[in-house]
Backbone and ligand atoms as CSV (ligand in chain L), in Angstrom:
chain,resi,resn,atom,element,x,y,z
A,1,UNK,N,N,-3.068,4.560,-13.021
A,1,UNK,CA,C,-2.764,5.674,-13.916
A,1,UNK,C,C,-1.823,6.645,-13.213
A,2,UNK,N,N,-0.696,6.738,-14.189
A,2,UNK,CA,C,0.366,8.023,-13.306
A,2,UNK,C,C,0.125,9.330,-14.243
A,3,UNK,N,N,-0.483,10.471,-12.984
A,3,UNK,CA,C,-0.936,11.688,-13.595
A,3,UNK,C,C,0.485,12.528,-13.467
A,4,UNK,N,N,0.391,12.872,-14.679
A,4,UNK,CA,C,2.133,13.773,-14.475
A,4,UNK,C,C,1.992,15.215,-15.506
A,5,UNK,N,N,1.849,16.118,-15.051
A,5,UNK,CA,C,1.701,17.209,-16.313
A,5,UNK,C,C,3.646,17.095,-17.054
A,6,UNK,N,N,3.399,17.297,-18.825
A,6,UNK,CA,C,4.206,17.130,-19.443
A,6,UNK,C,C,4.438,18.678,-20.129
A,7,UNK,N,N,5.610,18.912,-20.740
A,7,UNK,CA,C,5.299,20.308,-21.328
A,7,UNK,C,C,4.442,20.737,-22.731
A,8,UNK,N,N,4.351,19.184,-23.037
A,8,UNK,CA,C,3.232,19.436,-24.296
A,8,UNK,C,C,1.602,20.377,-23.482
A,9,UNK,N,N,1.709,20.331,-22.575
A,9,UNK,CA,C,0.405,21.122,-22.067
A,9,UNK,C,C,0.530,22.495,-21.783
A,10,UNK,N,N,2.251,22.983,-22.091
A,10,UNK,CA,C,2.267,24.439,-21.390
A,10,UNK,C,C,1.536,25.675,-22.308
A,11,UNK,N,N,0.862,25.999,-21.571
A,11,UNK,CA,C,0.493,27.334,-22.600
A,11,UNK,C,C,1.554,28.596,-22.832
A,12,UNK,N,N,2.834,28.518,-21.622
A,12,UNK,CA,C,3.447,29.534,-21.550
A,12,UNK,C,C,3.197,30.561,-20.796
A,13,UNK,N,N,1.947,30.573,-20.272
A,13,UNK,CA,C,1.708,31.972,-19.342
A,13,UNK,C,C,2.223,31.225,-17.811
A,14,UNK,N,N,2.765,31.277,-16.802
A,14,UNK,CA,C,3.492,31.019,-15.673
A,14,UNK,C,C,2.096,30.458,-14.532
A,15,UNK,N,N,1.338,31.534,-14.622
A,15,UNK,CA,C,0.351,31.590,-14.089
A,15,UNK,C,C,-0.680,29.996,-13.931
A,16,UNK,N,N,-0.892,29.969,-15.163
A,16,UNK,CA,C,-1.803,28.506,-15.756
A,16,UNK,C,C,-0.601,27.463,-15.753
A,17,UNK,N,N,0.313,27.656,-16.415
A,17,UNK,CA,C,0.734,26.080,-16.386
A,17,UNK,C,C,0.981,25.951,-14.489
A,18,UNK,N,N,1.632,26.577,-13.581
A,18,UNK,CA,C,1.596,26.647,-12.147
A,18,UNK,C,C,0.238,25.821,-11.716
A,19,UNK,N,N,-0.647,26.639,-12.393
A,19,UNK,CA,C,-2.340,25.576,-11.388
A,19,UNK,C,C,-2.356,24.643,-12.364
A,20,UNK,N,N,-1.860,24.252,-13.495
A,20,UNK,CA,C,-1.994,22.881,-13.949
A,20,UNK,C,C,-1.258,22.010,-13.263
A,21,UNK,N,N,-0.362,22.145,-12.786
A,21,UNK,CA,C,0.739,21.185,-12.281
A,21,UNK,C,C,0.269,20.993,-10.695
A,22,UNK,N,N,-0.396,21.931,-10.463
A,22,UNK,CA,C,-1.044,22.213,-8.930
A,22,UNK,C,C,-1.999,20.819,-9.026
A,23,UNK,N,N,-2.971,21.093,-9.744
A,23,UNK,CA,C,-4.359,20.011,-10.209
A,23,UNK,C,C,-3.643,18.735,-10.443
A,24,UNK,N,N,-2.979,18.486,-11.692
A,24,UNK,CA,C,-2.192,17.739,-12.066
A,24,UNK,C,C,-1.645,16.377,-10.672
A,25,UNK,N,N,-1.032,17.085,-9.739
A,25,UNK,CA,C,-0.535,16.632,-8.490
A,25,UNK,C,C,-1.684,16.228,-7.519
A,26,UNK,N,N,-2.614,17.276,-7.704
A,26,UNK,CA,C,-3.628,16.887,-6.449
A,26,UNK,C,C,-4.659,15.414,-7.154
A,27,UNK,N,N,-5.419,15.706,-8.566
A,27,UNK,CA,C,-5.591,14.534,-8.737
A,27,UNK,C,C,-4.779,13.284,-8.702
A,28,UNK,N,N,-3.295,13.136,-9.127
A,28,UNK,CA,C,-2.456,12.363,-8.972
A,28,UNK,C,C,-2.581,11.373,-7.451
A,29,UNK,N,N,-2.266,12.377,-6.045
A,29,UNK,CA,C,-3.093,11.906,-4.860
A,29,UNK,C,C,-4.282,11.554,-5.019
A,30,UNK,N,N,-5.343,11.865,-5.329
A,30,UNK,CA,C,-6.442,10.708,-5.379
A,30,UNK,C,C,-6.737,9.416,-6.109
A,31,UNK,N,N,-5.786,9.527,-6.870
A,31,UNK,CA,C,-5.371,8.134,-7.812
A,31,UNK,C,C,-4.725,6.663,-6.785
A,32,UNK,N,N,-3.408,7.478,-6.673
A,32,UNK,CA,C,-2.577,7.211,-5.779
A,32,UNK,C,C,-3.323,6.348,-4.805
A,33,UNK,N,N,-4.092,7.205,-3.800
A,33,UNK,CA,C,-4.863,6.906,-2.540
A,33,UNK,C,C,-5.889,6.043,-2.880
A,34,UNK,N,N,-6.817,5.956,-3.983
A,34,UNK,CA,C,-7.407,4.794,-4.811
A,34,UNK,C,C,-6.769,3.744,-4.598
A,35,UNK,N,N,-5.747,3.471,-5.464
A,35,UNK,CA,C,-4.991,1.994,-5.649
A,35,UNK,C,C,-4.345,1.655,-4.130
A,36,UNK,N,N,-3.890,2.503,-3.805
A,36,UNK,CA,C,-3.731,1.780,-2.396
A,36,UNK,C,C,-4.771,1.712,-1.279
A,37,UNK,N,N,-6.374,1.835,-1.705
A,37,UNK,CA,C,-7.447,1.236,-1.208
A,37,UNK,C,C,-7.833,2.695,0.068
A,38,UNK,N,N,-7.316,3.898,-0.309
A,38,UNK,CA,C,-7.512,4.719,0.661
A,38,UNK,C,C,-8.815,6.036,0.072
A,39,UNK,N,N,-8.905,5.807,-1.212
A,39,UNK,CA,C,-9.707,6.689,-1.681
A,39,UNK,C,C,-10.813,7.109,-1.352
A,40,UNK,N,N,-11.388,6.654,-0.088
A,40,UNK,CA,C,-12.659,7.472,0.757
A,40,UNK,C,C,-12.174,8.683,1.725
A,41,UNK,N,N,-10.557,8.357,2.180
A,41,UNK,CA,C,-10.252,9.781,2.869
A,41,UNK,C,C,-9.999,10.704,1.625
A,42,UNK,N,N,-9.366,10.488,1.445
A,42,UNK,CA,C,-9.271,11.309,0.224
A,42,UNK,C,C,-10.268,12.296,-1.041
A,43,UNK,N,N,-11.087,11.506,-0.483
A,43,UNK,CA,C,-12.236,11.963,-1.784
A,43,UNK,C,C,-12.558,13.344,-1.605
A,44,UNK,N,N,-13.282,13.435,-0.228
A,44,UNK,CA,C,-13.846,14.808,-0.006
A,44,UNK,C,C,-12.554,15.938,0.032
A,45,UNK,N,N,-11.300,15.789,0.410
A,45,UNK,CA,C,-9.960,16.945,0.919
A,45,UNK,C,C,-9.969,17.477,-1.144
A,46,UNK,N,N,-10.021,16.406,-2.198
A,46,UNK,CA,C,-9.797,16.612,-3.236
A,46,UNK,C,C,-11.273,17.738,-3.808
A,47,UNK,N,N,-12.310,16.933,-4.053
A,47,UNK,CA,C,-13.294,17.476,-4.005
A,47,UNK,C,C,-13.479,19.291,-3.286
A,48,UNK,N,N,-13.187,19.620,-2.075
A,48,UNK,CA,C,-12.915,20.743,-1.510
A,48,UNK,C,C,-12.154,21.258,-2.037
A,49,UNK,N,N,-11.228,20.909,-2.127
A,49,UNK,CA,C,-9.633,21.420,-3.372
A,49,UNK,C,C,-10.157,22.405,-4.592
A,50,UNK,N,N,-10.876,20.826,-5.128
A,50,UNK,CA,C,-11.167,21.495,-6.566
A,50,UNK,C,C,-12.206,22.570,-7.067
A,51,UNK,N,N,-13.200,22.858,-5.523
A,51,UNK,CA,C,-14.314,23.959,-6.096
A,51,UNK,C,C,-13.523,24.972,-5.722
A,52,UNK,N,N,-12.474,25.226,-4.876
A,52,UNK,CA,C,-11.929,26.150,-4.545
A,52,UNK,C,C,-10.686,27.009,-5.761
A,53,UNK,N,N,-9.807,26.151,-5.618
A,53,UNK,CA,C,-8.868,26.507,-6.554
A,53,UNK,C,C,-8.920,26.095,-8.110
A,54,UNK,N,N,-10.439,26.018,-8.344
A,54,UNK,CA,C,-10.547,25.659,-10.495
A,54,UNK,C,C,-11.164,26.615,-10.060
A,55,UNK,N,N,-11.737,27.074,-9.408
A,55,UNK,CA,C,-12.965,28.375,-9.555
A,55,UNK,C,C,-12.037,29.882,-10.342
A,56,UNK,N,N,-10.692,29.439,-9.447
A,56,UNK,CA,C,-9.370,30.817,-9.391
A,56,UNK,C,C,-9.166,30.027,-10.958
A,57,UNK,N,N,-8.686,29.125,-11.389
A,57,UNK,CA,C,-8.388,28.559,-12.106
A,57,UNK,C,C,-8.864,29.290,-13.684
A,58,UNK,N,N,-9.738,28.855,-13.683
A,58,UNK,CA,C,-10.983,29.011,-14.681
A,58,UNK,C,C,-10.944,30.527,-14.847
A,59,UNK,N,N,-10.939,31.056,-14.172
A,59,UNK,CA,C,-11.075,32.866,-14.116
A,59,UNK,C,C,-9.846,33.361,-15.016
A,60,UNK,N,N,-8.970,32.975,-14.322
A,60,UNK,CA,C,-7.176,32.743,-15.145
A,60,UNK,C,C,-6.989,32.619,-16.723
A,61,UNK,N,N,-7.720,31.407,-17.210
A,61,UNK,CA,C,-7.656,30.372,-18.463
A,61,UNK,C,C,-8.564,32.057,-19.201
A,62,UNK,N,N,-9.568,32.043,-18.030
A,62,UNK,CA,C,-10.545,32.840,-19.372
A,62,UNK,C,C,-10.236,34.127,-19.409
A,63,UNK,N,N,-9.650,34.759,-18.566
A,63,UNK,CA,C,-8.971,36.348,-18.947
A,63,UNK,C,C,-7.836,35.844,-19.982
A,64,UNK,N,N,-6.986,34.768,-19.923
A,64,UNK,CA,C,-5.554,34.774,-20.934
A,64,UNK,C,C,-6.678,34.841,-22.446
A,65,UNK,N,N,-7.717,33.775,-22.618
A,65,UNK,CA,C,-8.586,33.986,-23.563
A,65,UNK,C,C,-8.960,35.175,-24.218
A,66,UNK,N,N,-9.613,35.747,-23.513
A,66,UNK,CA,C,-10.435,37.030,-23.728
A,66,UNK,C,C,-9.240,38.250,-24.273
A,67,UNK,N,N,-8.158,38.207,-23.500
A,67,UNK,CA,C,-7.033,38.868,-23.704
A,67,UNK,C,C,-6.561,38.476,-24.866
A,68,UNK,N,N,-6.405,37.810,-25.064
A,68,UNK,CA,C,-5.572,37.381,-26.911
A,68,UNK,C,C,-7.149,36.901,-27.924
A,69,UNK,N,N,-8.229,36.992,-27.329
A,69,UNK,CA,C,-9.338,37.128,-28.623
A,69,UNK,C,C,-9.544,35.440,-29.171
A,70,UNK,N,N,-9.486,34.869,-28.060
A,70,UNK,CA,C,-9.798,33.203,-28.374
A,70,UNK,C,C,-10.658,32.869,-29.121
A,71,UNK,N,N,-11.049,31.947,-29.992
A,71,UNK,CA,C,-11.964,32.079,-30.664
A,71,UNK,C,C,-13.077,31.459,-30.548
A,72,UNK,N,N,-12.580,30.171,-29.773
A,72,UNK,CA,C,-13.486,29.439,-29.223
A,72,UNK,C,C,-13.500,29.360,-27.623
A,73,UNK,N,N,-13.657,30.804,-26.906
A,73,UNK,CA,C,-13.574,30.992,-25.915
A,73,UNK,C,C,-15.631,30.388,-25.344
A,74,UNK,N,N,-16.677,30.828,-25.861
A,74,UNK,CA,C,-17.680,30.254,-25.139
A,74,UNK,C,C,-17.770,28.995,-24.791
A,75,UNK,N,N,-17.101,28.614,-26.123
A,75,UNK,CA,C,-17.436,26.889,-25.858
A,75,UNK,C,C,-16.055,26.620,-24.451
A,76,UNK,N,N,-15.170,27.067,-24.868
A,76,UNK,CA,C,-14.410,26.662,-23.434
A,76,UNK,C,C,-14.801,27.266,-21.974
A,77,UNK,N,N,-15.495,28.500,-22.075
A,77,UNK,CA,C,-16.405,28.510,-20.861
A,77,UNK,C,C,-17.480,27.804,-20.162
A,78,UNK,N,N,-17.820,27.383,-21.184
A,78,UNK,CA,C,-19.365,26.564,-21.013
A,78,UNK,C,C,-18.464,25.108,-20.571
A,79,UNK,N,N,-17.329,24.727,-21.300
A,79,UNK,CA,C,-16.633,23.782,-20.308
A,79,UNK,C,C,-16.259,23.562,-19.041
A,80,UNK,N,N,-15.867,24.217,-18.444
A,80,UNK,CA,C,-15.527,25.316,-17.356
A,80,UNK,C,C,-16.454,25.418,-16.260
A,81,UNK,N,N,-17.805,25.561,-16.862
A,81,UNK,CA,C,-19.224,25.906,-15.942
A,81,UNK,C,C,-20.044,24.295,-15.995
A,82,UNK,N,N,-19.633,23.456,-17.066
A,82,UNK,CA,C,-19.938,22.229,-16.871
A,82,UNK,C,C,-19.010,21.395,-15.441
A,83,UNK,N,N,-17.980,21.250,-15.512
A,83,UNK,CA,C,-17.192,20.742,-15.051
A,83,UNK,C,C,-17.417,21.380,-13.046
A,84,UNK,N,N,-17.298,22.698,-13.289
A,84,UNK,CA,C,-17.786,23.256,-12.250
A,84,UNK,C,C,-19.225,22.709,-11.176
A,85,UNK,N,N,-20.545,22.511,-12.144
A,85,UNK,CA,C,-21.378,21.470,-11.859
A,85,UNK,C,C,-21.540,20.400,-11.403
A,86,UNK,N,N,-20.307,19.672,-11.896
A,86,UNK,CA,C,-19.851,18.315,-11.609
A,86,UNK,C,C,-19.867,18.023,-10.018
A,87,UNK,N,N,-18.669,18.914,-10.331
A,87,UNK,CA,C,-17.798,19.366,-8.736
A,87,UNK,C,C,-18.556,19.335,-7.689
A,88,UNK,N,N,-20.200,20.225,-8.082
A,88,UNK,CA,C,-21.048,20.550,-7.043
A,88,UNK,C,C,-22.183,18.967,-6.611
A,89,UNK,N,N,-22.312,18.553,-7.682
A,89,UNK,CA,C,-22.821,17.330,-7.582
A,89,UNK,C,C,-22.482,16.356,-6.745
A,90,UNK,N,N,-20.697,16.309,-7.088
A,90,UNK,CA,C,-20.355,15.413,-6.075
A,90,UNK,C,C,-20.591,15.750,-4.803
A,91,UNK,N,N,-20.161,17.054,-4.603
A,91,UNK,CA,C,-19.531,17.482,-3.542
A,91,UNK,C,C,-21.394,17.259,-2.485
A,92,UNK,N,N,-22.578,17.440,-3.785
A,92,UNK,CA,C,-23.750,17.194,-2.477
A,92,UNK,C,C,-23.979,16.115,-2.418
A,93,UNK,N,N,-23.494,14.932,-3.430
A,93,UNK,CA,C,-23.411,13.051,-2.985
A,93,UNK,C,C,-22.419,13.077,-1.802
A,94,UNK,N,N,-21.712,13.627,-1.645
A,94,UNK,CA,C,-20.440,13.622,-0.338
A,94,UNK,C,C,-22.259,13.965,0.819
A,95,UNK,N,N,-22.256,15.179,0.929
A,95,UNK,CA,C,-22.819,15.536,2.451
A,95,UNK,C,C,-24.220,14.590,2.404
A,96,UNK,N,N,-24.937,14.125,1.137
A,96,UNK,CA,C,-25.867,13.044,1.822
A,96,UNK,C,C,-25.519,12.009,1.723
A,97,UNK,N,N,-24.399,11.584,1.115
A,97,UNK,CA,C,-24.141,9.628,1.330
A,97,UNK,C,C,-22.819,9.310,1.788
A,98,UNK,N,N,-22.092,10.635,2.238
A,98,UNK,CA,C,-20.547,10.713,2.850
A,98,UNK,C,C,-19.810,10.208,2.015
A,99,UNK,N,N,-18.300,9.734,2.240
A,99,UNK,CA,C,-17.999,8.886,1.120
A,99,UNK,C,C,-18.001,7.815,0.526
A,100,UNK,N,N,-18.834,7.254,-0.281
A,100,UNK,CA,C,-19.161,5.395,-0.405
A,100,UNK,C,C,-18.324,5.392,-1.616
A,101,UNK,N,N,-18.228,4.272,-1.755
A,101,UNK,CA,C,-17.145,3.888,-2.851
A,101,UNK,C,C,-18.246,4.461,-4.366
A,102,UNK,N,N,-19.255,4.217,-4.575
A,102,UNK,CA,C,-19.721,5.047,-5.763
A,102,UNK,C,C,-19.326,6.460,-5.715
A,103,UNK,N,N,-19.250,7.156,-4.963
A,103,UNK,CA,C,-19.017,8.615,-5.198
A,103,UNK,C,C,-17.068,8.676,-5.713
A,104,UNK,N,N,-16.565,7.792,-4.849
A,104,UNK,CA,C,-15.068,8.128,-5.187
A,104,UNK,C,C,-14.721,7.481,-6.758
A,105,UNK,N,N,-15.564,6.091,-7.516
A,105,UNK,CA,C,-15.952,6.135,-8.848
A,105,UNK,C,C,-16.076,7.430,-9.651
A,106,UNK,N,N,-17.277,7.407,-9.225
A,106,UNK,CA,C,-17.849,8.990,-9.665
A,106,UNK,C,C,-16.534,9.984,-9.986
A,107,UNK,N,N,-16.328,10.602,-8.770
A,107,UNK,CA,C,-15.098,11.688,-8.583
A,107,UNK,C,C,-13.712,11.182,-9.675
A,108,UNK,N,N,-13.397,9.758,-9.966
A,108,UNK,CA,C,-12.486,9.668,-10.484
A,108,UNK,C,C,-12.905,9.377,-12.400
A,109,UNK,N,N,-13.909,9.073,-12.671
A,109,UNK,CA,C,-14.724,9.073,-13.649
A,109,UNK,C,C,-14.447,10.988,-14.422
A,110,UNK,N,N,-15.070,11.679,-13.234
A,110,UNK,CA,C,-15.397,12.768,-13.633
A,110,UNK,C,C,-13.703,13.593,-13.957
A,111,UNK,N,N,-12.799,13.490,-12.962
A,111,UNK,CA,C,-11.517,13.458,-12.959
A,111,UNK,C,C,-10.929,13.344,-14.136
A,112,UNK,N,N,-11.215,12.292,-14.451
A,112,UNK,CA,C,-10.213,11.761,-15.625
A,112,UNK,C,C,-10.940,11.513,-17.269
A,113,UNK,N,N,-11.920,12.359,-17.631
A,113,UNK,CA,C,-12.883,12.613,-18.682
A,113,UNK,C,C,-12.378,14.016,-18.433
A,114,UNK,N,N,-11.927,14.645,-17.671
A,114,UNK,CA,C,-12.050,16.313,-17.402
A,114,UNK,C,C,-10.383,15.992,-18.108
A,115,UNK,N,N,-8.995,15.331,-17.355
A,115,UNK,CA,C,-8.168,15.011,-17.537
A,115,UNK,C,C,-7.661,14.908,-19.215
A,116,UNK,N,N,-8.354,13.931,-19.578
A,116,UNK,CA,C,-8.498,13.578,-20.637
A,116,UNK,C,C,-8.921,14.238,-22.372
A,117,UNK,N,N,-10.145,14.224,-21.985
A,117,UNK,CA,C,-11.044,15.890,-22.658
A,117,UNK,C,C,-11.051,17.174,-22.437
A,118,UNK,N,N,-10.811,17.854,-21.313
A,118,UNK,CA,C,-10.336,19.042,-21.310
A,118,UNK,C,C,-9.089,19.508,-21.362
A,119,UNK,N,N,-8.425,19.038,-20.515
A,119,UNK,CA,C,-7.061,19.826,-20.571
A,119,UNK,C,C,-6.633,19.272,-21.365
A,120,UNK,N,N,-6.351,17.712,-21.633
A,120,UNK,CA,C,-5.444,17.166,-22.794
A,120,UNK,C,C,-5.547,17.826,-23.853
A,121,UNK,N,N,-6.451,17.875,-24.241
A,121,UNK,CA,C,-7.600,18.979,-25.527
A,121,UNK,C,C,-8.005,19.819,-25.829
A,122,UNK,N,N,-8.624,20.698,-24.837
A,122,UNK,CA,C,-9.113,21.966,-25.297
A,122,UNK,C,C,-7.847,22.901,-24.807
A,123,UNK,N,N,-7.333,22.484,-23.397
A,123,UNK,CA,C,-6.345,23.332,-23.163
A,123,UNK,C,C,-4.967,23.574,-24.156
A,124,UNK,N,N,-4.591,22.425,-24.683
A,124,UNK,CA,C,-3.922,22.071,-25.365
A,124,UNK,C,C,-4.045,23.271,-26.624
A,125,UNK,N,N,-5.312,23.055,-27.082
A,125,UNK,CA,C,-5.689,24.191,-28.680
A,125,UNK,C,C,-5.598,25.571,-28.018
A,126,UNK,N,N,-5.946,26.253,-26.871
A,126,UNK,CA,C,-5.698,27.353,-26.448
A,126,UNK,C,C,-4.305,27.727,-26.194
A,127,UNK,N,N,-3.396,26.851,-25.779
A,127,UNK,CA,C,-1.730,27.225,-25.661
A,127,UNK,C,C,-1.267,26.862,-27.232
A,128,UNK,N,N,-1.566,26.082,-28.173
A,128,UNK,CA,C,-1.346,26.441,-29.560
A,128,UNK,C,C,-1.631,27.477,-30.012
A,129,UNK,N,N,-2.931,28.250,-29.994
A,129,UNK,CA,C,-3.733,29.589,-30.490
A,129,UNK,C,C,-2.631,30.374,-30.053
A,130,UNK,N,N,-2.246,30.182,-28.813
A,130,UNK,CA,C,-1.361,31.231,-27.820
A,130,UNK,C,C,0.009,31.588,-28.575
A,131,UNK,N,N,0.763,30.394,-28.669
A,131,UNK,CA,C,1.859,30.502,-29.088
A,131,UNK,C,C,2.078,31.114,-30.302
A,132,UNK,N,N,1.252,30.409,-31.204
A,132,UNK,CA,C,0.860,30.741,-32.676
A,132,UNK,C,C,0.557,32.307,-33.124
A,133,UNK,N,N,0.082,32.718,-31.764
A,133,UNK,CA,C,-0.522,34.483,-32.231
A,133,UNK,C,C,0.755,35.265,-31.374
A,134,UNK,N,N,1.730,34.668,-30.661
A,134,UNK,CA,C,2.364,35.397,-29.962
A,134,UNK,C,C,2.509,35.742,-28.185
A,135,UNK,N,N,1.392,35.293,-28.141
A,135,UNK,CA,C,0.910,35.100,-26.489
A,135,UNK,C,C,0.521,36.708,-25.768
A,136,UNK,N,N,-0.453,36.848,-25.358
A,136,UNK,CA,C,-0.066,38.212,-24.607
A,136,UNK,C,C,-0.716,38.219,-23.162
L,1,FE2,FE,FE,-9.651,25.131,-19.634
């Protein structure tokens, strides 16, 4: 799978599409490092990545929300705090089973359902809402 952010995903605020393309790239490397049979180094540098900078992430998405009066802003929080969970899950299969090839499954499972279903999707209806009301 080649992960490539496209501009059908931009919401327009500089800010968010920037950490999409950020994410975008970093999962891309764990794909990458997968198929060429390297995806156990990789797992945990991504994993660390992602509780760090979706945490900033997420904070971002939901002030542009809150700021223009989203409408379906809980349910995209509660996305947000799911996904966040995830993250933590793996990240405690990492420190008790290090990296075994189920966890880097896992991580790319969870990856690309997040990939797929969130941003393709929900992010997607929030930079429509955006554009549509004017953006602020
Ligand atoms: Fe989001």
């Amino acid at each position: 799978m080649n992960i490539e952010w496209t501009s059908d995903l931009a919401t327009g605020v500089a800010e968010i599409d920037n950490q999409h393309k950020e994410i975008f790239s970093r999962f891309d490397r764990l794909f990458t490092a997968c198929s060429e049979g390297k995806g156990k180094e990789e797992v945990l540098l991504l994993l660390n990545f992602l509780a760090d900078y979706v945490k900033e992430h997420f904070a971002a998405e939901e002030r542009l929300q809150l700021r223009n009066a989203y409408p379906d802003y809980p349910n995209h929080k509660a996305e947000h705090a799911r996904f966040m969970a995830d993250v933590a899950k793996l990240q405690a299969e990492f420190k008790a089973e290090g990296a075994t090839l189920s966890l880097v499954i896992m991580t790319n499972k969870t990856l690309t359902s997040w990939l797929t279903q969130h941003i393709k999707k929900r992010d997607t209806e929030v930079a429509a809402y955006i554009r549509q009301e004017g953006g602020r």
